[in-house]
C-alpha positions as CSV (number, residue, x, y, z in Angstrom):
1,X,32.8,24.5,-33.8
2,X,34.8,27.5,-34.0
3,X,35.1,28.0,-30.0
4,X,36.4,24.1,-30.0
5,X,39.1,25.2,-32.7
6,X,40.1,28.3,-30.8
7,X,40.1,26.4,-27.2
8,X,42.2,23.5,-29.0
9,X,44.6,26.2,-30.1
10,X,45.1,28.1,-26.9
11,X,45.8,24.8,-25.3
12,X,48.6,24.4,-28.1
13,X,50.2,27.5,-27.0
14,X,50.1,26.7,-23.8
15,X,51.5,23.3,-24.0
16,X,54.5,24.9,-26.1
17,X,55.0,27.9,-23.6
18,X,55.5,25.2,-21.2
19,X,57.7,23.3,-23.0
20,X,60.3,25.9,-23.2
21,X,60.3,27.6,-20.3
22,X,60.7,23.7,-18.9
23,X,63.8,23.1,-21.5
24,X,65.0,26.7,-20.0
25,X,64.9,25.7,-16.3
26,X,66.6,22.4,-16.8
27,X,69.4,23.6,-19.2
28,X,72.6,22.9,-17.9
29,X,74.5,25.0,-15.7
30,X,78.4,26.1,-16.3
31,X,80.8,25.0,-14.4
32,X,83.8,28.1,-13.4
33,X,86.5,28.6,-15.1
34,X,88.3,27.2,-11.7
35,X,86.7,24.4,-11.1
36,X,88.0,21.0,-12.1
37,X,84.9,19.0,-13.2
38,X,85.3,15.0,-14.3
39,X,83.1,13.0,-16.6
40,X,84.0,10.5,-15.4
41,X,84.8,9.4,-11.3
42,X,88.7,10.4,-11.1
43,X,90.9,8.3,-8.4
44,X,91.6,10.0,-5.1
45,X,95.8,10.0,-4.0
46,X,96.8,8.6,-1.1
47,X,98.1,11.2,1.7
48,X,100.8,9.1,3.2
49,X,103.1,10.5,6.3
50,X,104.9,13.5,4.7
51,X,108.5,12.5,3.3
52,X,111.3,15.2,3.2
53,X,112.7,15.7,0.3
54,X,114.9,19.1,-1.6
55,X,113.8,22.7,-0.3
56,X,112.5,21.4,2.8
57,X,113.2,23.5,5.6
58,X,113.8,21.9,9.1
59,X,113.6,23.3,12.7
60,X,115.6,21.0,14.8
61,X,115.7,21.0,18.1
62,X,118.5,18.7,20.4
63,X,117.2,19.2,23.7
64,X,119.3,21.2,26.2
65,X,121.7,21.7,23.3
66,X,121.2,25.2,21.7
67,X,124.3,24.8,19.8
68,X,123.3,22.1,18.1
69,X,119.7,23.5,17.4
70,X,118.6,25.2,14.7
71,X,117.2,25.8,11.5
72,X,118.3,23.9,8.5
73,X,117.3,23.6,4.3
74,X,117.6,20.4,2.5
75,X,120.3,20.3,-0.4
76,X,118.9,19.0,-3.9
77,X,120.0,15.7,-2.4
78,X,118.0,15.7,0.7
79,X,120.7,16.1,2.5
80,X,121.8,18.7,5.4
81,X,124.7,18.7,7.6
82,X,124.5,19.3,11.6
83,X,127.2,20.4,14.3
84,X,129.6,17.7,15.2
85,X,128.1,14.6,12.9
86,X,128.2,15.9,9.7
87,X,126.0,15.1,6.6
88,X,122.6,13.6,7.4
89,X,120.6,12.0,4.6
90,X,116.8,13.4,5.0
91,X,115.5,12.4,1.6
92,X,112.4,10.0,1.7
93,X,112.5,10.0,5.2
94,X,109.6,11.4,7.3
95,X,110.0,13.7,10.8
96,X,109.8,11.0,13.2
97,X,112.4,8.7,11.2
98,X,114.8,11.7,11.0
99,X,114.9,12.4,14.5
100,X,115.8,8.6,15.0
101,X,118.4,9.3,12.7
102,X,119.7,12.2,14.2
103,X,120.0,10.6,17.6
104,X,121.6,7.4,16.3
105,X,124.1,9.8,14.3
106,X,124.9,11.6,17.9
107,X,124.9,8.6,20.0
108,X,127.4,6.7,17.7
109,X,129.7,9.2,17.5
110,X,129.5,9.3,21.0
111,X,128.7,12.8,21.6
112,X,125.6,12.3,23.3
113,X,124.1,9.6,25.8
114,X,120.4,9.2,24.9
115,X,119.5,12.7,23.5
116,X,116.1,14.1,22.6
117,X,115.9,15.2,19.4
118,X,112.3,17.4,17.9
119,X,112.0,18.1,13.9
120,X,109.3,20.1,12.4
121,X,109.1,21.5,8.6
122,X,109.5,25.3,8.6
123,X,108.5,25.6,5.1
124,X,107.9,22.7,2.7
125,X,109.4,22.5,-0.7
126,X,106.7,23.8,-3.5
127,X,103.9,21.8,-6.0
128,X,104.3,22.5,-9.6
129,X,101.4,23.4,-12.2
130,X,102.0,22.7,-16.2
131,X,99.6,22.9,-19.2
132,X,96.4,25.1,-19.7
133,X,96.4,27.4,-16.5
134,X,96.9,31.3,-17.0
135,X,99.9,31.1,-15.0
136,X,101.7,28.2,-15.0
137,X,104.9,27.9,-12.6
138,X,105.5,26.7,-9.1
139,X,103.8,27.6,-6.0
140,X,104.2,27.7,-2.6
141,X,102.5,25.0,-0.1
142,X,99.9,25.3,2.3
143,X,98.4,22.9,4.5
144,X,95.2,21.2,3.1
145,X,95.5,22.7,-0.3
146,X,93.1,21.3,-3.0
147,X,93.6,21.2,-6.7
148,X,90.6,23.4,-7.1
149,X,92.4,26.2,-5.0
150,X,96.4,25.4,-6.8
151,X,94.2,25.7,-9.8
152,X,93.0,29.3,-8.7
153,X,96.0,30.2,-7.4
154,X,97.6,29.5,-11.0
155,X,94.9,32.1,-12.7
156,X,92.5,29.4,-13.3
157,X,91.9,27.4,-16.3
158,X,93.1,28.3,-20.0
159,X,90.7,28.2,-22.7
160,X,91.5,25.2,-24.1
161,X,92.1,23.4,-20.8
162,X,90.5,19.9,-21.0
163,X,88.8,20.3,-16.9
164,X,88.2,17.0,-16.6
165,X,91.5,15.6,-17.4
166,X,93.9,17.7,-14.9
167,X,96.2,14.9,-13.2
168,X,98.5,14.4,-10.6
169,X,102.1,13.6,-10.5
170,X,103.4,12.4,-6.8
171,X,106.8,11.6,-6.8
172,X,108.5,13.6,-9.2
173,X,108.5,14.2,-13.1
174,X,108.8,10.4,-13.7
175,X,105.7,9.1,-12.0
176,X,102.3,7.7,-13.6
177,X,100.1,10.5,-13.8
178,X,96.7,9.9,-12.0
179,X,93.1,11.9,-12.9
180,X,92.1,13.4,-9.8
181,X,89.3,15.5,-8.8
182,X,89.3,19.1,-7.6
183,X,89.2,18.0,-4.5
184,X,92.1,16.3,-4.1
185,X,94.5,17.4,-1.7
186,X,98.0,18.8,-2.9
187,X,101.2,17.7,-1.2
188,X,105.0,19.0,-1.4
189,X,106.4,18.5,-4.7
190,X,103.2,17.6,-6.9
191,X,102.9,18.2,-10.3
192,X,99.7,19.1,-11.5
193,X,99.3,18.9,-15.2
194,X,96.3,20.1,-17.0
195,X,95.9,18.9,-20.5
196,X,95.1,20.7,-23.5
197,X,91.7,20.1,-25.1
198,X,91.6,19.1,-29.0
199,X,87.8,20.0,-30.0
């Protein structure tokens, strides 16, 4: 009687032992303090064609005319001016349109016959990050940038930062914010707000 008692109690011990270290195993991990993490599936952005827009920087090249080449920074209009023709409205627009632009500009004015004209963005204009990061501000853009990296770049989260709300603006302080995931790619110009938690 007594060994069945003291077998039926080991076996006790041993089911609770296993219990916990179980409970242990299967806890749930942290996520980093740079890391944007979702409840819930967030939408993915669209990347359209890049448009131009203020602080671009242009390289323009008018083939076979160096005078007319060169480098040039968009106005907080979009707009630049270029040797001979004057202002040229860039906003909106994206590379390829611009060069069409440029050689309709040259050909009306009838200062070229049929030029080739090349553009290519220099630097791009920056993304902006508000709310619950460490350093909130604007930042300069790379190619292929995630939010989970603009994020790290900003210092990371706050304390109170709510991670799974961090949304995107695209197409400037007016536009419908959208929940993304940190691996949404950044482009020119985003805002990136990251909400404060309440709780």
């Amino acid at each position: 009687m007594m060994r069945s008692m003291t077998t039926k109690l080991a076996l006790l011990v041993l089911l609770a032992l296993s219990a916990v270290g179980l409970s242990a195993c299967g806890g749930t991990t942290s996520t980093p303090s740079d890391v944007v993490g979702s409840a819930e599936a967030p939408e993915t952005l669209p990347t359209p064609e890049y448009q131009l827009g203020s602080g671009d920087r242009l390289r323009i090249i008018v083939f076979r005319h160096d005078d007319l080449s060169g480098e040039f920074q968009l106005d907080g209009t979009g707009r630049f001016a270029m040797p001979l023709v004057g202002t040229i409205n860039a906003n909106g627009l994206t590379t390829r349109q611009l060069e069409e632009e440029i050689k309709k500009a040259y050909e009306e004015g009838q200062y070229l016959i049929s030029p080739q004209v090349s553009v290519a963005v220099t630097n791009f204009r920056p993304f902006y990050i508000t709310g619950e990061v460490n350093r909130p501000g604007s930042y300069e853009y790379v190619d292929g940038m995630t939010v989970d990296q603009a994020i790290s770049l900003a210092g990371g989260f706050g304390y109170r930062a709510a991670r799974d709300e961090v949304m995107i603006k695209r197409g400037g302080s007016g536009a419908q914010g959208v929940i993304v995931s940190g691996g949404q790619r950044v482009s020119p110009g985003d805002i990136i707000e990251v909400p404060e938690r309440f709780f």
